[in-house]
PAKEPA-751452 format. One record per residue (C-alpha): residue in three letters; x, y, z. Coordinates in Angstrom, 2 decimals, m for minus. Example, Ala and Ser with C-alpha at 12.3 -4.5 7.8 and 13.67 -1.06 7.14 Angstrom:
2
SITE   aa       px       py       pz
SITE  ALA    12.30    m4.50     7.80
SITE  SER    13.67    m1.06     7.14
REM end
This chain:
464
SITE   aa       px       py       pz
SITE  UNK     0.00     0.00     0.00
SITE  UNK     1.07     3.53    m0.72
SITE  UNK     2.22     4.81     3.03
SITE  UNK     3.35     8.01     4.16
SITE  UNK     5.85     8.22     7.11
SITE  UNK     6.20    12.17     8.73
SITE  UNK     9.37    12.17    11.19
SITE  UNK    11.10    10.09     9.31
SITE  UNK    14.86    11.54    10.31
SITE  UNK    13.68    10.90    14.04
SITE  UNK    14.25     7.62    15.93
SITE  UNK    11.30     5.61    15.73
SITE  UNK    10.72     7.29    12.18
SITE  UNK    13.93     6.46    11.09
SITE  UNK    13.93     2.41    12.04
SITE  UNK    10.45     2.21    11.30
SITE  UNK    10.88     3.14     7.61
SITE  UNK    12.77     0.04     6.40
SITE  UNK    10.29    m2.51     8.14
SITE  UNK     7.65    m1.05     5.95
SITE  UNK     9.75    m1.62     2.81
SITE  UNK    10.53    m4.71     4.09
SITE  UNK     6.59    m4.96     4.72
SITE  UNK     6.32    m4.42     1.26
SITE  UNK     4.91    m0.74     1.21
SITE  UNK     5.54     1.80    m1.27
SITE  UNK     6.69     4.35     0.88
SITE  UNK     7.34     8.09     0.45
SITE  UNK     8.48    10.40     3.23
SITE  UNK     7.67    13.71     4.45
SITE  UNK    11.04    15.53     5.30
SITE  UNK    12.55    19.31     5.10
SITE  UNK    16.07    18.10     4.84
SITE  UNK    16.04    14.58     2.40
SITE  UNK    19.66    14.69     3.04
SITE  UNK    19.26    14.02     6.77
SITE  UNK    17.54    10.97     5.62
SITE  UNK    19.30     7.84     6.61
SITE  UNK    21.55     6.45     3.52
SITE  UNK    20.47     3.21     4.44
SITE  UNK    17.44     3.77     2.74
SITE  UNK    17.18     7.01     1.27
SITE  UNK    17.14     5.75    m2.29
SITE  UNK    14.35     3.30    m1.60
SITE  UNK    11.38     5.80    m0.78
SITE  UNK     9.69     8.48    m2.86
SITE  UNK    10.76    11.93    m1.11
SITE  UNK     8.14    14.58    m0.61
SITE  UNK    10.31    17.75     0.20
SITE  UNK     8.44    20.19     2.60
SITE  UNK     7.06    21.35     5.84
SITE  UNK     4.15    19.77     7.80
SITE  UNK     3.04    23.56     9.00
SITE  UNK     2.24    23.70     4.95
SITE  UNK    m0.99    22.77     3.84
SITE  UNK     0.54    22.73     0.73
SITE  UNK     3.10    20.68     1.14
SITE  UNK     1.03    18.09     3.07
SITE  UNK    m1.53    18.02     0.59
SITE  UNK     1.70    16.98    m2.03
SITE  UNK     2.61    14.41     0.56
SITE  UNK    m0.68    13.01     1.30
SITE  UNK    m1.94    12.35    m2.26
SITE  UNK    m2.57     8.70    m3.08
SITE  UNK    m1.53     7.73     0.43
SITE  UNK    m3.60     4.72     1.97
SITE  UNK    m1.69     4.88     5.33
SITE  UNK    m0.18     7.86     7.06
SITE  UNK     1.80     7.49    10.07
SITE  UNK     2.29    10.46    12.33
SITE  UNK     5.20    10.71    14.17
SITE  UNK     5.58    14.73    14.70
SITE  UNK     6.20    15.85    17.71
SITE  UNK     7.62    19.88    18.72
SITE  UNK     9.17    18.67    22.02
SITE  UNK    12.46    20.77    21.33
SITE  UNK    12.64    23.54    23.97
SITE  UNK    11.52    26.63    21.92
SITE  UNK     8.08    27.79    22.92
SITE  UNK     4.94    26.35    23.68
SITE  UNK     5.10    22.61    22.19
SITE  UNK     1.74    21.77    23.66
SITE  UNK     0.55    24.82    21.08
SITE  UNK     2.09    24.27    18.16
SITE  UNK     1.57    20.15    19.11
SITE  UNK    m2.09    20.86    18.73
SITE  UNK    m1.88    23.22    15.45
SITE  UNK     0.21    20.55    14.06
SITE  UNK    m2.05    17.62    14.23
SITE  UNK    m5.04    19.98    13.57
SITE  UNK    m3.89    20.64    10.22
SITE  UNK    m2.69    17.22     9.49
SITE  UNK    m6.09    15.75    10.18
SITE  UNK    m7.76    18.12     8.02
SITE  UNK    m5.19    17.57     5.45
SITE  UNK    m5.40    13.64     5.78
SITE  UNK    m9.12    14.01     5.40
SITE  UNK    m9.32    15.49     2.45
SITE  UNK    m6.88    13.53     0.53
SITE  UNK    m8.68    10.30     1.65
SITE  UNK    m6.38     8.89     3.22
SITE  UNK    m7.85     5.47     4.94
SITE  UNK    m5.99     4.99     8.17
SITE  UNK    m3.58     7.38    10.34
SITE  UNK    m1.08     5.76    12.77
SITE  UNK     0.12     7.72    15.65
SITE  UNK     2.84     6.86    18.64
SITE  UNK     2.19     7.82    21.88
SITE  UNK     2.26     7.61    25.41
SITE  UNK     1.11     5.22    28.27
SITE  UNK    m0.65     7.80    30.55
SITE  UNK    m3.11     7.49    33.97
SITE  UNK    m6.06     9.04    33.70
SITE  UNK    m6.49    12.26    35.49
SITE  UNK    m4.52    15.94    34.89
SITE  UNK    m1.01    14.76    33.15
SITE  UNK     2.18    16.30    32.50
SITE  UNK     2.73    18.50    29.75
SITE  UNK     4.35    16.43    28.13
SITE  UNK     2.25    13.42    28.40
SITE  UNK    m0.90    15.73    28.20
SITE  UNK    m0.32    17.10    24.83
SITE  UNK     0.61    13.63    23.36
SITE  UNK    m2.93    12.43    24.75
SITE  UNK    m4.45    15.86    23.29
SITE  UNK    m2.65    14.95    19.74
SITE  UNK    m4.06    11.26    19.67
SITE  UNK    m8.01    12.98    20.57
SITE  UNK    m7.69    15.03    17.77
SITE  UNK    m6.58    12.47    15.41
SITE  UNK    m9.06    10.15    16.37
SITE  UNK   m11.82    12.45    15.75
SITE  UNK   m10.45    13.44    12.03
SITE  UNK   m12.92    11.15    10.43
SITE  UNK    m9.88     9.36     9.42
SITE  UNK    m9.82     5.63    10.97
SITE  UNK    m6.67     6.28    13.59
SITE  UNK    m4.89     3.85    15.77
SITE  UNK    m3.27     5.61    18.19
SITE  UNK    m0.55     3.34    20.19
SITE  UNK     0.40     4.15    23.52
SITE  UNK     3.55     3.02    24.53
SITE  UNK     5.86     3.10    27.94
SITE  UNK     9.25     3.96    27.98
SITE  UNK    10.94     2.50    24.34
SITE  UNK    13.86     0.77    25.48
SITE  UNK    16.49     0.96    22.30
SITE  UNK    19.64     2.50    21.30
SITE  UNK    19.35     6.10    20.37
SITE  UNK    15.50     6.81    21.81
SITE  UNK    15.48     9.62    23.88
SITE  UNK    14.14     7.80    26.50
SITE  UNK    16.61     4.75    27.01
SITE  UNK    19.24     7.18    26.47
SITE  UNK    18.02     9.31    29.25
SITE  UNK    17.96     5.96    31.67
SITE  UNK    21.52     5.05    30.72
SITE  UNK    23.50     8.31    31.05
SITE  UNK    21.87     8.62    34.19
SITE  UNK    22.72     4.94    35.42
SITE  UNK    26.10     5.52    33.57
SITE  UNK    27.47     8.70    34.74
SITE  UNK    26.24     8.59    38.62
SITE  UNK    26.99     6.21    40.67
SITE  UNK    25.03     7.96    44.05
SITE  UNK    22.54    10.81    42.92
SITE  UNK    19.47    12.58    44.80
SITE  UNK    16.46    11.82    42.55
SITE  UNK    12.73    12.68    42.78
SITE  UNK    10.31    10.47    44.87
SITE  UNK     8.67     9.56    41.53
SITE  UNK    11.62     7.73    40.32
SITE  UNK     9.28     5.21    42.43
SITE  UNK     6.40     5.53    39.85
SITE  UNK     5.89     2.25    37.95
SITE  UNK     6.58     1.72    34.08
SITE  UNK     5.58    m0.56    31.65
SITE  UNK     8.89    m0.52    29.17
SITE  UNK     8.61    m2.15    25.90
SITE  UNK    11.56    m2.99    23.30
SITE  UNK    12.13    m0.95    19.92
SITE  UNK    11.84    m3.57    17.90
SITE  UNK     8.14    m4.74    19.20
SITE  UNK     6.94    m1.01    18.89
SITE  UNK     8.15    m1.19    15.47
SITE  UNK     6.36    m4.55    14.89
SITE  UNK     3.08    m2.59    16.50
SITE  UNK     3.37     0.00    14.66
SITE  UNK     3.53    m1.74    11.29
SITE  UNK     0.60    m4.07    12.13
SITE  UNK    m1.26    m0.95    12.70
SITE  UNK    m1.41    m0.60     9.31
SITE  UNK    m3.67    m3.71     8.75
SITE  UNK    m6.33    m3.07    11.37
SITE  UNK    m9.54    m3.48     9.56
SITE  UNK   m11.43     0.41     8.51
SITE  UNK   m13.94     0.80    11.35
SITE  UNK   m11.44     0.59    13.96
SITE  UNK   m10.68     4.21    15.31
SITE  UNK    m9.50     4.00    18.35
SITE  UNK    m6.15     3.72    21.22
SITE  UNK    m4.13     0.45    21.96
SITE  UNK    m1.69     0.23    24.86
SITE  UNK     1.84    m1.33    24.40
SITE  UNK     4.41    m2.33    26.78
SITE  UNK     6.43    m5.36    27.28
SITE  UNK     5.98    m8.04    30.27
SITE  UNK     7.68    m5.82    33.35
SITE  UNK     6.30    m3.05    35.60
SITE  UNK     8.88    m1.10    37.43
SITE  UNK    10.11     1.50    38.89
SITE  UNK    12.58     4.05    37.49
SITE  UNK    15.06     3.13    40.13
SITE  UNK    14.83    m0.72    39.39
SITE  UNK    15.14     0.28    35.77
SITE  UNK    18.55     2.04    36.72
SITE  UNK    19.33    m0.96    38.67
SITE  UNK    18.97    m3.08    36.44
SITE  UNK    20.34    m2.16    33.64
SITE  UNK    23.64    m0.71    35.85
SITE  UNK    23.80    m4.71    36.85
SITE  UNK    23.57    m5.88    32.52
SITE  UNK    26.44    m3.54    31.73
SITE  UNK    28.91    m4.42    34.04
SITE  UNK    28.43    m1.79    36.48
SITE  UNK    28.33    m1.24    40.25
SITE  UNK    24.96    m1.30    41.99
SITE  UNK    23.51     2.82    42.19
SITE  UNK    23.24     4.50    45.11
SITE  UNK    19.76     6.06    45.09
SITE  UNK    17.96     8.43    47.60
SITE  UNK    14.62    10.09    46.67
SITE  UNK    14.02    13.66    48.37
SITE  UNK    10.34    15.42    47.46
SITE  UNK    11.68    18.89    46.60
SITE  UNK    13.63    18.35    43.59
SITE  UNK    11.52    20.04    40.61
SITE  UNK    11.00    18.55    37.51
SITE  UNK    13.31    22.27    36.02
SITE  UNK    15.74    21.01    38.39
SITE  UNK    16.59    17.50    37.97
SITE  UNK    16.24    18.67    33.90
SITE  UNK    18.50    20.98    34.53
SITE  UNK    21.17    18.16    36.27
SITE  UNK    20.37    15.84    33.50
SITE  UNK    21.10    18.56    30.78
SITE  UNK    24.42    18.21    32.43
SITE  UNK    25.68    15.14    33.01
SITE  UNK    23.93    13.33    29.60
SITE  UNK    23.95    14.73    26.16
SITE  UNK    19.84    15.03    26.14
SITE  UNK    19.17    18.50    25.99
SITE  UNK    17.36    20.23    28.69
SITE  UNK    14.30    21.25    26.14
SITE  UNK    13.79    17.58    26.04
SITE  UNK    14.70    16.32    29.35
SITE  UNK    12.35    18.68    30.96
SITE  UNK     9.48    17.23    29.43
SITE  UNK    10.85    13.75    29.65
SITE  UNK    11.26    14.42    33.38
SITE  UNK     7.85    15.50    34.62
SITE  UNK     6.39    12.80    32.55
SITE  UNK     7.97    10.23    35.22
SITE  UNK     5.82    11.80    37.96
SITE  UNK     2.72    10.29    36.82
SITE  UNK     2.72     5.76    36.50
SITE  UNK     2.58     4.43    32.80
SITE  UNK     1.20     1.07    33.29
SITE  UNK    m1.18    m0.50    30.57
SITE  UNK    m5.40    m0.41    31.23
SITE  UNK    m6.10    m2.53    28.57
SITE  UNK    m4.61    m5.63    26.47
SITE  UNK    m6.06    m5.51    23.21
SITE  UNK    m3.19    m4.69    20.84
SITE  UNK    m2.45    m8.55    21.27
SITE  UNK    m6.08    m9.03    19.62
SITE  UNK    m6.10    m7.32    16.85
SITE  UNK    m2.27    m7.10    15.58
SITE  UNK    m0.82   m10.55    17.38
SITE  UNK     2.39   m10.46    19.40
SITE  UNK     6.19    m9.93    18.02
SITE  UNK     7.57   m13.04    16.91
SITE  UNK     9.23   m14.93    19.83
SITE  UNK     6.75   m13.01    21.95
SITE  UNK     7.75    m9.64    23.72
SITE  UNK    11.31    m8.89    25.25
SITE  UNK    11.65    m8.54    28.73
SITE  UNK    13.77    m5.87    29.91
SITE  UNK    16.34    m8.07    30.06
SITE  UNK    16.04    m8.85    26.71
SITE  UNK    15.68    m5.25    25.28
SITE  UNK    18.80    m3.70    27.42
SITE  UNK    20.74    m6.28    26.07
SITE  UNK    20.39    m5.47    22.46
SITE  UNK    20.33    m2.03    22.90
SITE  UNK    23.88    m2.83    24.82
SITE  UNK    25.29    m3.92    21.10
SITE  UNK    25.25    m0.69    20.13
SITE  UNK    26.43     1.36    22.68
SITE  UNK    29.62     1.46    25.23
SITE  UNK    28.53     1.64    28.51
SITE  UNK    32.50     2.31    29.59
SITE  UNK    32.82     5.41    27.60
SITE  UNK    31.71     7.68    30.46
SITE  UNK    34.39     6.17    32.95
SITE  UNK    36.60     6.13    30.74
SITE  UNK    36.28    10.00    29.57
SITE  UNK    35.65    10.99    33.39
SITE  UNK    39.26     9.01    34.73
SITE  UNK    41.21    10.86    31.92
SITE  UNK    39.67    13.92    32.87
SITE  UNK    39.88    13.98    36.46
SITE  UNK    43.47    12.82    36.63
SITE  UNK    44.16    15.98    34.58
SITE  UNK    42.27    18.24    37.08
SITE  UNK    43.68    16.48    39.94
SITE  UNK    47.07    16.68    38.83
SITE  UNK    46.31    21.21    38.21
SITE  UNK    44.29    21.26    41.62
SITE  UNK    47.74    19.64    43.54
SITE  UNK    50.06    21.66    41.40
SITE  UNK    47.87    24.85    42.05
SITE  UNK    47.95    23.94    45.84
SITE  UNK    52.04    23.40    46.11
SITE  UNK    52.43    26.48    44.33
SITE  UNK    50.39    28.99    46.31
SITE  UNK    51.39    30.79    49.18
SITE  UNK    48.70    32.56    50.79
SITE  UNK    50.65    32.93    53.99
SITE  UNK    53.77    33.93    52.49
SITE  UNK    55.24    37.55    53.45
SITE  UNK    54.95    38.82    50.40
SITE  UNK    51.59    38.23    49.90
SITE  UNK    50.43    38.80    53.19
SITE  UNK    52.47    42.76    52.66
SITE  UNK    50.75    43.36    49.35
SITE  UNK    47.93    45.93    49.14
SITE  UNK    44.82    44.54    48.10
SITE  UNK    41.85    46.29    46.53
SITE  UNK    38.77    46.30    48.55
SITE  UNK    36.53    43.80    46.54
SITE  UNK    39.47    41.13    47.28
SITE  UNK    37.57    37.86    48.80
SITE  UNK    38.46    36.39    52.26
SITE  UNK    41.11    34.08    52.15
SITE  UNK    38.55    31.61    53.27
SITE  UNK    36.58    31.91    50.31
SITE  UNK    38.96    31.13    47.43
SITE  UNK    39.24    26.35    48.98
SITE  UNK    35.24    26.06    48.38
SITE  UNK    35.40    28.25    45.41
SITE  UNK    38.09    26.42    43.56
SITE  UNK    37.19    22.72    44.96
SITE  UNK    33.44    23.00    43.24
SITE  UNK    34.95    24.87    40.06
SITE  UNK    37.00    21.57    39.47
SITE  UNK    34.20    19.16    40.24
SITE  UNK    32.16    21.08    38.06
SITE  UNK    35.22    21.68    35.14
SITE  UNK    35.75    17.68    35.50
SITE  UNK    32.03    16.56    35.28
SITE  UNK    31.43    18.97    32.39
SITE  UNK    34.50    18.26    30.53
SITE  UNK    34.24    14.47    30.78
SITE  UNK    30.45    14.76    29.66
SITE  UNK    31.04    17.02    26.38
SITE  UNK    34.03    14.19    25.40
SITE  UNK    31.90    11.24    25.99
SITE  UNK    28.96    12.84    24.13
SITE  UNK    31.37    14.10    21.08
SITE  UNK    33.09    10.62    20.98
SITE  UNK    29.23     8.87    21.22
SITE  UNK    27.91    11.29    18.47
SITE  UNK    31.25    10.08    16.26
SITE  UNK    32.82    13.74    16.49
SITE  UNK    36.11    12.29    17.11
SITE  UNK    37.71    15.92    15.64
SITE  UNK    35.55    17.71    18.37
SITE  UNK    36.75    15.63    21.42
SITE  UNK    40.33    15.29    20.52
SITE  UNK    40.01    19.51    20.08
SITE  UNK    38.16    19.77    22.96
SITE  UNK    40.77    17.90    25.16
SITE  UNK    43.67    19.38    23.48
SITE  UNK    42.04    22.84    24.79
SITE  UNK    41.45    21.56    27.96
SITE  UNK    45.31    20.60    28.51
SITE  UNK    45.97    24.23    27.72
SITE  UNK    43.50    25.33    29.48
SITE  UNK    44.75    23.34    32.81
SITE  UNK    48.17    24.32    32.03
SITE  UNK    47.72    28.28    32.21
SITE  UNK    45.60    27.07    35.35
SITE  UNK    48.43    25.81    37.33
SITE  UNK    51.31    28.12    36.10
SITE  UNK    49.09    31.38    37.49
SITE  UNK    49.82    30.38    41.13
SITE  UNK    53.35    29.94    40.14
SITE  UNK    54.09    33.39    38.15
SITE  UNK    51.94    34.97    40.77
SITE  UNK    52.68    33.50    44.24
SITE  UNK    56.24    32.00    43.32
SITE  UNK    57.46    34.87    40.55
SITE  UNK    55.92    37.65    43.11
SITE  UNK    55.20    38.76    39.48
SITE  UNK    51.88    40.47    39.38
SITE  UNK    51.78    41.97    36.24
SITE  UNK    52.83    38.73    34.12
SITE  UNK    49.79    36.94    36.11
SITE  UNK    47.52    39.07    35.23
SITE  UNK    48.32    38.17    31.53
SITE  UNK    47.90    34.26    32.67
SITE  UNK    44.73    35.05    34.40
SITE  UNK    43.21    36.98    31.48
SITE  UNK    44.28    33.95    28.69
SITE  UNK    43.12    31.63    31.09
SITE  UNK    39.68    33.38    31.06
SITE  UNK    39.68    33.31    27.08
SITE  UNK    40.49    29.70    27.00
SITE  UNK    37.50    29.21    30.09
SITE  UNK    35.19    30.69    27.64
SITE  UNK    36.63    28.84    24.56
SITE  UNK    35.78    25.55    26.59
SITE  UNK    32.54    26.63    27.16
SITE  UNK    32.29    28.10    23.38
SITE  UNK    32.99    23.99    22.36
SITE  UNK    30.66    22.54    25.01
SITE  UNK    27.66    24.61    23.87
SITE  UNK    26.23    21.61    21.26
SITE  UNK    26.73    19.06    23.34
SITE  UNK    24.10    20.93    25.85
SITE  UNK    23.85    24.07    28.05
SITE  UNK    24.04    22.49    31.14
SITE  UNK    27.67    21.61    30.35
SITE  UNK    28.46    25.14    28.59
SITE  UNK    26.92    26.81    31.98
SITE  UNK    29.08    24.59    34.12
SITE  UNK    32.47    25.78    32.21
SITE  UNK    30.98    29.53    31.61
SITE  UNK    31.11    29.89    35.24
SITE  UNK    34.91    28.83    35.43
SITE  UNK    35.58    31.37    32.74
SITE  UNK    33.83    33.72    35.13
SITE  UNK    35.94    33.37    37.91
SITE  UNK    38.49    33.74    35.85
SITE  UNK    37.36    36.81    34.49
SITE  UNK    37.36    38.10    38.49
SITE  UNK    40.68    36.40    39.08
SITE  UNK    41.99    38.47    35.90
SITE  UNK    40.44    41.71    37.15
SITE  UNK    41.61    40.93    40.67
SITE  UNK    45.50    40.37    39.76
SITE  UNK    45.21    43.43    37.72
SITE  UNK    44.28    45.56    40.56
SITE  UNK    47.13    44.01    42.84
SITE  UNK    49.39    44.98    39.85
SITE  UNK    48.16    48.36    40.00
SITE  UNK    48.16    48.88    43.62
SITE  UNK    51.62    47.52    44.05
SITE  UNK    53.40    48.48    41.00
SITE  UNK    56.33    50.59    42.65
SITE  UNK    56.80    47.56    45.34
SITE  UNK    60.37    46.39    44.91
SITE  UNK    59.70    42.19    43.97
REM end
């Protein structure tokens, strides 16, 4: 049959593409950028170039189609998704409509009943308006997708990954109902088949319920890893454990936010009817078990240790260096005029010990996401800058508290401010929590620059 697939550069979009060819459909594809397209199959589907805000373009896109699947989503951290959610599928269901096209598919969310998250309430507002197109619409509702590259099990594994002990919200305790890639995508093409008069929801998910923190757990036990150390507190705001995520895994905060409050509500399936109409996967559904360790072929869940060892040895070695070299107690610097803004001495051990936890975790982060994402160039850069970087860190303390040379450290302090910002300049795409972390080491050093300058000033007839 003559199928349309929208989102077809996104994850499900892009695996679920090839089944259908497999499937036998003629597909064609709905995409802005057909270069984005996956090589894999690019050359195999019929490419309808355009938007789907244009009625113009969707009308193009949706002639002759039997089957359109819906997979368009504005989740992206730029304005009000839940608006432009709803004007999306609005004018996709009038489009669909009057093309007469014969069945819409849509992906989305398992979901209690009651007042949801954003997130999870615009997804269930999307699937009501589709089903009331007058287009026959299955809409599948599906629990966390557990496969390489979805949002989702990427989210779960960075997190598992990267901390070993974290403070989490108490509705890391809600339960899930996970289900593999590979069975959504097996849904999801069965959908195409159901018979005309059925308009209507499914819900998917794979044999286990459980908790966020058993699905850490677990999956921290199938890659090799040390058991978590979890404790749940009740103040920690969906903004702020986004925020935390945005910087310790490469899913943006735009995303993660969403992502995040939709864990405070359970996503357990009501009904089992799916199995009814469209049969099960062949070999029946994966387990979590099962689905972590597939999605394990394609990812290295050492990469993070790795990047985080090579990293912190660095800062460890310029924190001890740093330390031997300044003498706060010295003569000379106890006789040298400060200007009035100067900091207790007091204040400069917690300042510097967080800066380096922070420089470490965001450094190791933007490597391991650069090397993950195959931007080799980008990491090897990035580190290369960093060992400059740590360099004019260390040799400050020793031009200014060894050299008694104020003048020359203010020229360290100020390149060491420009390379602070650089770092933060190169951690930007990999996401803002990490460039934030670094921008506010390139801050300090901005002070520290503006700070040795006025001891140079101050103290600039002083006999060395």
């Amino acid at each position: 049959m003559k199928t349309l697939v929208t989102g077809a550069t996104g994850y499900i979009g892009s695996h679920l593409v090839p089944r259908l060819l497999d499937a036998g459909h003629d597909v064609r594809v709905l995409s802005r950028n057909p270069d984005r397209l996956p090589a894999a199959w690019r050359d195999r589907v019929e490419v309808s170039r355009g938007d789907a805000t244009d009625d113009r373009a969707l009308a193009a896109a949706l002639e002759n189609v039997e089957v359109a699947y819906y997979l368009l989503h504005s989740m992206d951290g730029r304005g009000d998704f839940v608006a432009r959610d709803r004007q999306l599928a609005t004018r996709f269901a009038a489009s669909a409509r009057a093309a007469g096209v014969h069945r819409i598919v849509y992906l989305s969310g398992l979901h209690p009943s009651g007042e949801l998250s954003p997130h999870l309430g615009s997804r269930v507002e999307v699937g009501e308006i589709l089903l009331g197109s007058g287009v026959p619409t299955a809409v599948l509702q599906a629990g966390t997708v557990l496969g390489a590259g979805s949002a989702s099990f990427d989210m779960l594994r960075h997190l598992t990954e990267r901390l070993p002990a974290m403070i989490a919200p108490k509705w890391l305790d809600r339960l899930i109902q996970p289900i593999a890639v590979d069975d959504v995508l097996y849904y999801l093409v069965r959908a195409a088949e159901l018979p005309d008069e059925i308009n209507r929801s499914f819900d998917l998910g794979g044999p286990d319920v459980l908790s966020y923190r058993e699905m850490m757990q677990r999956y921290a036990g199938l890659a090799g890893l040390n058991p978590r150390l979890i404790v749940t507190v009740p103040v920690l705001t969906p903004r702020l454990a986004s925020l935390w995520v945005g910087l310790v895994t490469p899913i943006a905060s735009g995303i993660a936010r969403p992502l995040v409050g939709s864990l405070m509500h359970d996503a357990v399936r009501d009904e089992f009817d799916a199995e009814q109409w469209m049969g099960v996967p062949p070999g029946g559904p994966a387990d979590f078990d099962t689905a972590i360790t597939r999605a394990l072929r394609d990812v290295d869940p050492q990469l993070w240790i790795r990047s985080l060892g090579l990293v912190a040895a660095a800062v460890g070695a310029t924190a001890l260096a740093g330390g031997l070299l300044t003498d706060p107690d010295g003569g000379w610097y106890r006789r040298l005029r400060k200007p009035s803004f100067q900091p207790p001495a007091f204040v400069f051990a917690p300042v510097w010990t967080s800066l380096y936890a922070l420089i470490t975790t965001a450094a190791a982060a933007t490597i391991a996401d650069a090397r993950e994402a195959d931007r080799n160039d980008d990491a090897d850069r990035f580190e290369r800058a960093l060992a400059a970087n740590l360099a004019l860190n260390a040799s400050w303390s020793g031009v200014f508290f060894r050299g008694h040379a104020p003048v020359p450290a203010t020229l360290v302090a100020a390149l060491l401010a420009l390379s602070s910002a650089d770092l933060a300049r190169r951690a930007a795409p990999y996401g803002p929590g990490k460039a934030a972390a670094l921008g506010a080491y390139a801050a300090w050093c901005g002070f520290a620059t503006v700070l040795s300058s006025a001891i140079a000033v101050k103290n600039r007839r002083r006999r060395q």
